[in-house]
N, C-alpha and C positions, 0 to 999 in steps of 0.2 A: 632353480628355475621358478620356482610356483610363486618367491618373496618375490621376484623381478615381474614376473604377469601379475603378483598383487599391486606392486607401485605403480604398474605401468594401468591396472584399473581406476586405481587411485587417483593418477593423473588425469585420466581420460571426464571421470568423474566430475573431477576440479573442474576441469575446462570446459563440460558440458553444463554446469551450474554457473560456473561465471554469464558464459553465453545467454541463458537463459535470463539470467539474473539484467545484464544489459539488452535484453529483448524486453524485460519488463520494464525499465526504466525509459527506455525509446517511447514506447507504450505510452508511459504516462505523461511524457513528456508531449508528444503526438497529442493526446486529451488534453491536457492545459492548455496548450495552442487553441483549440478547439473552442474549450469553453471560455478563453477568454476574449476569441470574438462574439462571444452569446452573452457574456456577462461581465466582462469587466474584470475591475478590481472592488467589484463587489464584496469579495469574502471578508475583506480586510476594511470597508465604510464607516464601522464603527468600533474603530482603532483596533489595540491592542488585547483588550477582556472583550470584544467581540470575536475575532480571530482565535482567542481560545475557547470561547463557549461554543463555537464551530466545532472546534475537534473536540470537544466531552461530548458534544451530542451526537456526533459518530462513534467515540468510544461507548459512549451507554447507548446506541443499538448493536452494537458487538458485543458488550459483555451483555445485556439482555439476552440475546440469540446463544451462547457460550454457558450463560447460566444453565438454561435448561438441558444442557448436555452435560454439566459437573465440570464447567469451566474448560472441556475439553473443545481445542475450535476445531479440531482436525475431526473431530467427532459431526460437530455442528454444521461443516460444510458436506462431509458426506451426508447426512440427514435432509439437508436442505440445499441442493443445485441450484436454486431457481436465480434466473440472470440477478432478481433484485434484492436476496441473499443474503450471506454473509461475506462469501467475495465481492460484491461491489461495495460494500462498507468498509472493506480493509480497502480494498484500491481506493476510496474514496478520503478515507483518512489518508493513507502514504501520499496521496499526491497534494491534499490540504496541507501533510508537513513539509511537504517539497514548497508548496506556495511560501508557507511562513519561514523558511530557514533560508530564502533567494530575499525574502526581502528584510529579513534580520542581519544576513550576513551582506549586502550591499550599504547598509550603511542607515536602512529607511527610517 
């Protein structure tokens, strides 16, 4: 009995993180909506080495904010809540590569 209420935690688990996981994706999908009636396809104006100098300069304020904690970010975020964070620089990066992998993989 105890290995069947383990898989059945297991499952429950899975299914609670997929969930979640596509409640963050909705999310960001919601904000790019959002900010690309505020701004366009701005991110992407000065082509390709623009579009990636975008996401280094949110990965170096993530690993800046990650250094001071010994690269640990699980560390980093509890240390630091604040809305403008180190979760809004990971949600900021994951949906900057959401922007470039829609218009890499369309063909742009």
């Amino acid at each position: 009995m105890t290995l069947v209420v383990g898989v059945r935690i297991k499952i429950y688990v899975r299914i609670m993180v997929n969930k979640r996981i596509k409640e963050i994706a909705l999310n960001d999908a919601a904000c790019l909506d959002q900010a690309e009636k505020s701004y366009g396809d701005s991110w992407r104006k000065r082509g390709g080495v623009g579009a990636f100098m975008m996401l280094a300069r949110k990965w170096d304020r993530i690993e800046l904010q990650v250094e001071a904690q010994n690269y640990d970010v699980f560390k980093a975020y509890a240390v630091d809540k604040r809305s403008e964070g180190i979760l809004d620089d990971i949600q900021d990066l994951r949906r900057y590569l959401l922007l470039v992998e829609e218009h890499i993989t369309k063909g742009g």
